[in-house]
DONU-700510 format. One record per residue (C-alpha): residue number from 1; residue in three letters; x, y, z. Coordinates in steps of 0.25 Angstrom, whole numbers, plus 5000, padded with zeros to 4 digits. Layout:
REM residues N
   seq   type      X      Y      Z
   NUM    ALA      X      Y      Z
...
REM end
This chain:
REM residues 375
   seq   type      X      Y      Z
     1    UNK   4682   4898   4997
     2    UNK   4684   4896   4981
     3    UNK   4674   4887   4975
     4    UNK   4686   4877   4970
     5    UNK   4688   4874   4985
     6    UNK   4673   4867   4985
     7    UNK   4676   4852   4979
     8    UNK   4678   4835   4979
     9    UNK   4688   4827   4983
    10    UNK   4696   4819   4975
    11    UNK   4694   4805   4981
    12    UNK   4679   4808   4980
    13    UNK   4680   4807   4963
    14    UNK   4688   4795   4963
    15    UNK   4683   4778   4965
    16    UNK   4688   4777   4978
    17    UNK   4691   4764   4987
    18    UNK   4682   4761   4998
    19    UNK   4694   4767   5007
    20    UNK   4690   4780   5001
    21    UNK   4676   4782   5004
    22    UNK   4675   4797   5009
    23    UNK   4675   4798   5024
    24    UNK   4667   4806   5034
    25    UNK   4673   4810   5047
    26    UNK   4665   4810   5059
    27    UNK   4670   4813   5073
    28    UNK   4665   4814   5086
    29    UNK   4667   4819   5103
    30    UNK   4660   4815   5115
    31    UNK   4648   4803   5115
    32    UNK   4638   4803   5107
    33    UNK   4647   4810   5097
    34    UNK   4657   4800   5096
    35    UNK   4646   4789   5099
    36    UNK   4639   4795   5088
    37    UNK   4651   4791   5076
    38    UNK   4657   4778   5081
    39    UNK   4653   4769   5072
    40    UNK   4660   4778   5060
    41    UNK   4673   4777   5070
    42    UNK   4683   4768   5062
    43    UNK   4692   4765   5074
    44    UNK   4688   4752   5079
    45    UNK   4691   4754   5094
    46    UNK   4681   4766   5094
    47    UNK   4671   4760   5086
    48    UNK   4671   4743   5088
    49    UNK   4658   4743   5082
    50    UNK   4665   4745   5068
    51    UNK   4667   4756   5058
    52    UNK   4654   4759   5048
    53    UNK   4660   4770   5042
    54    UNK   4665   4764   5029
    55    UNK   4655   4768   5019
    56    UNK   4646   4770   5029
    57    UNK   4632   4767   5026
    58    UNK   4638   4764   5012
    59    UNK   4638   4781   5009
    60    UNK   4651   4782   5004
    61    UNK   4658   4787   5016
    62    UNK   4668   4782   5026
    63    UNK   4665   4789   5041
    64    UNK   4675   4789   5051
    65    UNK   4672   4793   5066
    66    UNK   4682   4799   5077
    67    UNK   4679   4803   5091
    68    UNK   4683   4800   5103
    69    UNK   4680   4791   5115
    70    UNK   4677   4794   5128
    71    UNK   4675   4787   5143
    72    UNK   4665   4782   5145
    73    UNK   4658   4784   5130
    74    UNK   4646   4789   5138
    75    UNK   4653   4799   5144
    76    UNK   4646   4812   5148
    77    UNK   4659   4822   5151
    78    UNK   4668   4816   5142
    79    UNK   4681   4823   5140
    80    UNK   4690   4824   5129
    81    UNK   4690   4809   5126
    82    UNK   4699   4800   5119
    83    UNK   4703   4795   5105
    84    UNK   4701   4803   5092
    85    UNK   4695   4817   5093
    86    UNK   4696   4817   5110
    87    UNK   4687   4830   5114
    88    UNK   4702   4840   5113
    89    UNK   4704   4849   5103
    90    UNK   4718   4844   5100
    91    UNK   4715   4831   5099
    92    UNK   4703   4833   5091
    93    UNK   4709   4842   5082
    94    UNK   4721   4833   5080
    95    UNK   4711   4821   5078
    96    UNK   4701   4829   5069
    97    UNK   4714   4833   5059
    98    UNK   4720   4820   5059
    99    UNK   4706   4811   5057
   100    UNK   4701   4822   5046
   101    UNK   4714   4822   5039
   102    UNK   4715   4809   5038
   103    UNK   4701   4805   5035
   104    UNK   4696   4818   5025
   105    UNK   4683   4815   5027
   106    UNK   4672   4820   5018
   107    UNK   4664   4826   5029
   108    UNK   4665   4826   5045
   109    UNK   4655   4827   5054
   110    UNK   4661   4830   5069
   111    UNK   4653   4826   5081
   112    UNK   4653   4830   5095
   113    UNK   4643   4831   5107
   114    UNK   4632   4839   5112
   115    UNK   4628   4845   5125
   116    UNK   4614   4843   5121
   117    UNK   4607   4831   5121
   118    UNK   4601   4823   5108
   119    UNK   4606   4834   5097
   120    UNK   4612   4832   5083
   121    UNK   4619   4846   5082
   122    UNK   4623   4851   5069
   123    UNK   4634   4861   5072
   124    UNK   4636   4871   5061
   125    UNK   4646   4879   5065
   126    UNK   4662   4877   5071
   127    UNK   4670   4888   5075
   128    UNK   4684   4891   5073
   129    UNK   4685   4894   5088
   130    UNK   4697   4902   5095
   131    UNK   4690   4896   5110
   132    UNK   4687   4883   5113
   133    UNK   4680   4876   5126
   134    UNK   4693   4870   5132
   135    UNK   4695   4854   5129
   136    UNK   4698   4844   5138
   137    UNK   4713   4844   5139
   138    UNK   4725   4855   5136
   139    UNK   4725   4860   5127
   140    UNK   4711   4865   5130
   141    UNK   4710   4874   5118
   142    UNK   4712   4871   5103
   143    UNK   4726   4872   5100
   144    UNK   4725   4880   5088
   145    UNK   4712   4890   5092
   146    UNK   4705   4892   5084
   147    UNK   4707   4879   5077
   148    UNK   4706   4884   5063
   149    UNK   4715   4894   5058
   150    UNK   4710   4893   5045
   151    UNK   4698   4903   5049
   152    UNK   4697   4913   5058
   153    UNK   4694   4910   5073
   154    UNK   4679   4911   5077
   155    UNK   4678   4906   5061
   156    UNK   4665   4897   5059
   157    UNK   4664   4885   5051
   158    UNK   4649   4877   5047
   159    UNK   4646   4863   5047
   160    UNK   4644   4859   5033
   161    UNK   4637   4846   5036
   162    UNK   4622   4845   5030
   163    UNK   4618   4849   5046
   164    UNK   4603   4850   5044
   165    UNK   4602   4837   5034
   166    UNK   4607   4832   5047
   167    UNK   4597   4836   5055
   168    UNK   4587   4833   5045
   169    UNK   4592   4817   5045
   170    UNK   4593   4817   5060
   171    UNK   4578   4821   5060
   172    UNK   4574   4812   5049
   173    UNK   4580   4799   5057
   174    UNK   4572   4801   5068
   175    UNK   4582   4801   5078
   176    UNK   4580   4806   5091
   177    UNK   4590   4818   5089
   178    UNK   4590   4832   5089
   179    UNK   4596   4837   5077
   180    UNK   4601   4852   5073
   181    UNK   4611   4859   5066
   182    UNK   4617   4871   5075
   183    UNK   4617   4883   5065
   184    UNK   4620   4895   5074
   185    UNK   4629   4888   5086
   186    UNK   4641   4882   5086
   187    UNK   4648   4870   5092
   188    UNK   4652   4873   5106
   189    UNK   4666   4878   5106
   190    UNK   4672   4863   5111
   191    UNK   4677   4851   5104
   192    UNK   4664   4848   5097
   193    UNK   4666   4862   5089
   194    UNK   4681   4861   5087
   195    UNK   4679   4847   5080
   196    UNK   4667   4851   5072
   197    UNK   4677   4865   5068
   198    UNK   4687   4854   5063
   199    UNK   4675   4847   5056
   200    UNK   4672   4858   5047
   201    UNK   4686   4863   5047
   202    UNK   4691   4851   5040
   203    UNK   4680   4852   5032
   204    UNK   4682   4864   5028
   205    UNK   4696   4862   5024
   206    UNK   4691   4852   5013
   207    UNK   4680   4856   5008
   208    UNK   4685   4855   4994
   209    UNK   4679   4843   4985
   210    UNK   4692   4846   4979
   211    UNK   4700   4842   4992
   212    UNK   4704   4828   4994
   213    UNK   4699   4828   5008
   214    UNK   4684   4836   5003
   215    UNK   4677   4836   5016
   216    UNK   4662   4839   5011
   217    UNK   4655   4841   5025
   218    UNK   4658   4845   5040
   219    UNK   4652   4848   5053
   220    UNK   4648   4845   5068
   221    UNK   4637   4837   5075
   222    UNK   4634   4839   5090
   223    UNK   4629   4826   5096
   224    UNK   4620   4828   5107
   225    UNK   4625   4821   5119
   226    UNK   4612   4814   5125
   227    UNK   4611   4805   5109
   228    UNK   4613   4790   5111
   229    UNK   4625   4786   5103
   230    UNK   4617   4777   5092
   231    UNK   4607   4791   5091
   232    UNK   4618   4799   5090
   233    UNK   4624   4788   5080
   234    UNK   4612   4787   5072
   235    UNK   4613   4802   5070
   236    UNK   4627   4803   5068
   237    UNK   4623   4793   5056
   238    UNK   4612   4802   5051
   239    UNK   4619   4813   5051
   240    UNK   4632   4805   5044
   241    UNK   4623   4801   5032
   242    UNK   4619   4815   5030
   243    UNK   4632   4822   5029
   244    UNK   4634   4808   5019
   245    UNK   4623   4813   5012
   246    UNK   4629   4827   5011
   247    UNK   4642   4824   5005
   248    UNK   4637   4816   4995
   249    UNK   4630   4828   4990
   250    UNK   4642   4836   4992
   251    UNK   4650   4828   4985
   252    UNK   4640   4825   4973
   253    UNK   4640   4840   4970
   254    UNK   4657   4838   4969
   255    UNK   4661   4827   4960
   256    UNK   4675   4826   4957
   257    UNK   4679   4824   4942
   258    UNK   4685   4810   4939
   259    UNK   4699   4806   4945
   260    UNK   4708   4800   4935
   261    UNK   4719   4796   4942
   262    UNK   4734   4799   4936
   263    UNK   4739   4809   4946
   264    UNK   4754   4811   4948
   265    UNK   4764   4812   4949
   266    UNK   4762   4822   4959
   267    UNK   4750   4825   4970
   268    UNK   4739   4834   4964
   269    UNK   4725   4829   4962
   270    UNK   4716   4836   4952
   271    UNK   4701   4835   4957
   272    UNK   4687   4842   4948
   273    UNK   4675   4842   4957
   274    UNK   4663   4848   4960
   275    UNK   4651   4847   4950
   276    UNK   4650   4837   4939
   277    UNK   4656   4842   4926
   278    UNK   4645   4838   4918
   279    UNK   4634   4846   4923
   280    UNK   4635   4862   4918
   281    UNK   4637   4872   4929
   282    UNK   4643   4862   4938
   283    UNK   4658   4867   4944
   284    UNK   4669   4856   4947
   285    UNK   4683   4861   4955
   286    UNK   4697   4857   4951
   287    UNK   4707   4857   4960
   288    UNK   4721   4854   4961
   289    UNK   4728   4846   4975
   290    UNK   4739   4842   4981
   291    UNK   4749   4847   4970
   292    UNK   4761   4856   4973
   293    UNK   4759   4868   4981
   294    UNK   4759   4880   4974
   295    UNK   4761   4872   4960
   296    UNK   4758   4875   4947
   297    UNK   4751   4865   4936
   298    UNK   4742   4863   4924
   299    UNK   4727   4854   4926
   300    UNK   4725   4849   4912
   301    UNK   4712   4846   4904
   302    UNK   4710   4838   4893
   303    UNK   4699   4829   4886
   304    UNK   4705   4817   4886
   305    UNK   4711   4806   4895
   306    UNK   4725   4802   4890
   307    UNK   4735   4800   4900
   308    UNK   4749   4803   4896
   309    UNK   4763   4803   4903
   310    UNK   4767   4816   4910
   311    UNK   4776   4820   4921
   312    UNK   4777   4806   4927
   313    UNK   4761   4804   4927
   314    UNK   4751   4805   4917
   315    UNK   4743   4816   4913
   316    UNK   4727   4812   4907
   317    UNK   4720   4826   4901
   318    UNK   4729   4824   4888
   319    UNK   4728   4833   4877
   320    UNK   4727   4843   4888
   321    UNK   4718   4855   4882
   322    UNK   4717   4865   4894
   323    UNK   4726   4868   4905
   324    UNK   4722   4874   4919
   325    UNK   4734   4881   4927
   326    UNK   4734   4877   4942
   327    UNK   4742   4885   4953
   328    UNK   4742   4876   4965
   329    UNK   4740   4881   4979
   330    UNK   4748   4880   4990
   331    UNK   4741   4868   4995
   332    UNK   4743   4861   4980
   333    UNK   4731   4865   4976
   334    UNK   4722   4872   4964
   335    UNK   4708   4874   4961
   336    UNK   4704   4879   4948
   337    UNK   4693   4891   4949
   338    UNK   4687   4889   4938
   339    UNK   4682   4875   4940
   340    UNK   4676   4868   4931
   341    UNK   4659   4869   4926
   342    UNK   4651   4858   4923
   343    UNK   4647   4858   4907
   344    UNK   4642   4848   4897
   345    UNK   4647   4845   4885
   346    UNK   4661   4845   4888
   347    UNK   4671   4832   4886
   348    UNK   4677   4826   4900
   349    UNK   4690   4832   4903
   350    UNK   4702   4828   4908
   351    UNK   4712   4837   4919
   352    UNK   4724   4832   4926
   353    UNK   4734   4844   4934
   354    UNK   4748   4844   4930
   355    UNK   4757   4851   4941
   356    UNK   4771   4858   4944
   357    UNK   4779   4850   4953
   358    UNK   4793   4850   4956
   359    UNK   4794   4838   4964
   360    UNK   4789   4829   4955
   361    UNK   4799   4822   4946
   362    UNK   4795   4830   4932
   363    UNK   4790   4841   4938
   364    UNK   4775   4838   4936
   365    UNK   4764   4832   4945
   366    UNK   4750   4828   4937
   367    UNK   4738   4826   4945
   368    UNK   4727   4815   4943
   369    UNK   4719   4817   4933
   370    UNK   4702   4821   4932
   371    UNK   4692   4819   4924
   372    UNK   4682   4830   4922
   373    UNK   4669   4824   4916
   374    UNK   4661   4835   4910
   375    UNK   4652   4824   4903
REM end
């Protein structure tokens, strides 16, 4: 995968209202998984108690929880369930797109239950299976088999949460839990490992710090079915903190460069992140969204912040002393190869992506404007 594809989101560079804290996504299946998240489920006819996720423990994130319910919540043979995320694969699927979509959350961690008895099982690998174990209901496989035709069947893909960290903190607390990451199995061929699939799947798909919706960190945990709901509660909460504690990192080590507003007229966002500018050797990405598919358009340098007049917006880098070509892609998108390398000494720039575009009113779109702070 080229390197360019390895960046931060936008939203993350920018002051943001509390409304825009990042969000995690945790999801869950049969009790004690789905006991196990409550409290983080916003909805306030599954969780009376009240939503904590905003800002939880004031770390900066917002989590949101989604699982089913079953009767009676004890249950021992529980079915497919009702609600969000029933035990199907249609339904989940359909749930899982439409949640994720919607929430484009930072990281997800999926949840499900074990057949053994007080385990914290870190799963590592999903498949992209072609056979399932049927489901509850017709259709009792997949609809689409395997799910994923973006790899081949069979294809594997890993967990990319900090698994033994996990394990490490789950130990630490003292809790009366058996924690271990599962490096050479796999998650069982039913809805638990066709959920954790779409976990990593999704995260996958935006793994770019680049990509608006950057999802830093995905993968599954298997609950074992004899925890008390607070234990498995209390570890789910461990193990929330230390994939906190892992994104933080992760997005330390991708700042995005400074947001200066002015985009338009038009759609495409300009975004530099990675490394800080300032320290030599560092690498920082540029990349180009939501502009015209298959477009053609000029990103612009200069030393100076002068906003002037052009093509119904404004355009900032003015004098404009180096001009990079962009070819868009079919998604209305670019990344420049080279990227950008840390140095010191050199002035802070200025960069704003000027475009082709037809259906704007002169025939030009401008994107917001960056800061790139070599100093």
């Amino acid at each position: 995968m080229n390197r360019l594809s390895i960046a931060v989101v936008p939203l993350l560079c920018v002051a943001t209202a509390r409304a825009q804290l990042p969000k995690i996504l945790l999801t869950g299946y049969w009790p004690p998984s789905n006991e196990a998240i409550r409290q983080w489920n916003p909805d306030p006819a599954q969780n009376p108690g009240g939503w904590i996720g905003a800002n939880w423990e004031g770390r900066g994130y917002d989590i949101h929880a989604y699982h089913p319910e079953f009767s009676p919540p004890t249950c021992t043979s529980c079915g497919a369930g009702t609600g969000n995320l029933t035990v199907d694969y249609q339904d989940t699927s359909a749930d899982f797109w439409s949640i994720a979509n919607a929430l484009q959350p930072i990281a997800v961690i999926t949840f499900s239950r074990s057949s053994t008895q007080i385990t914290w099982e870190l799963e590592m690998n999903q498949y992209n299976r072609t056979t399932w174990a049927n489901d509850y209901a017709a259709p009792t496989q997949p609809t689409r088999s395997p799910p994923d035709g973006s790899v081949p069947p069979d294809a594997l893909r890993l967990s990319t949460l900090p698994v033994q960290n996990i394990v490490t903190a789950i130990f630490a607390a003292g809790l009366p839990v058996n924690p271990y990451v599962c490096y050479t199995g796999n998650g069982g061929g039913f809805l638990s490992e066709f959920i954790a699939y779409h976990g990593v799947w999704y995260q996958d798909i935006h793994e770019s710090p680049t990509d608006p919706a950057w999802c830093v960190t995905a993968g599954h945990v298997h609950v074992g079915r004899s925890l008390s709901w607070t234990l498995a509660r209390q570890a789910a909460e461990v193990t929330l903190r230390e994939v906190i504690a892992h994104v933080d990192a992760i997005r330390a080590a991708n700042l995005c460069q400074a947001n200066l507003g002015f985009q338009g007229p038009g759609t495409s966002v300009l975004s530099a992140c990675g490394g800080p500018l300032n320290l030599v050797g560092t690498t920082t990405d540029m990349r180009v969204s939501g502009g015209p598919a298959g477009g053609l358009g000029l990103v612009a340098f200069g030393t100076q912040n002068a906003p002037v007049p052009l093509f119904g917006g404004t355009l900032v880098p003015v004098p404009i002393f180096h001009a990079q070509i962009a070819l868009l892609d079919a998604q209305g998108g670019w990344f420049w190869d080279d990227g950008l390398t840390g140095a010191t000494g050199l002035p802070t720039i200025f960069a704003q992506f000027a475009y082709l575009d037809a259906m704007l009113p002169q025939g030009w779109g401008l994107s917001n404007a960056i800061e790139l702070a070599f100093q």
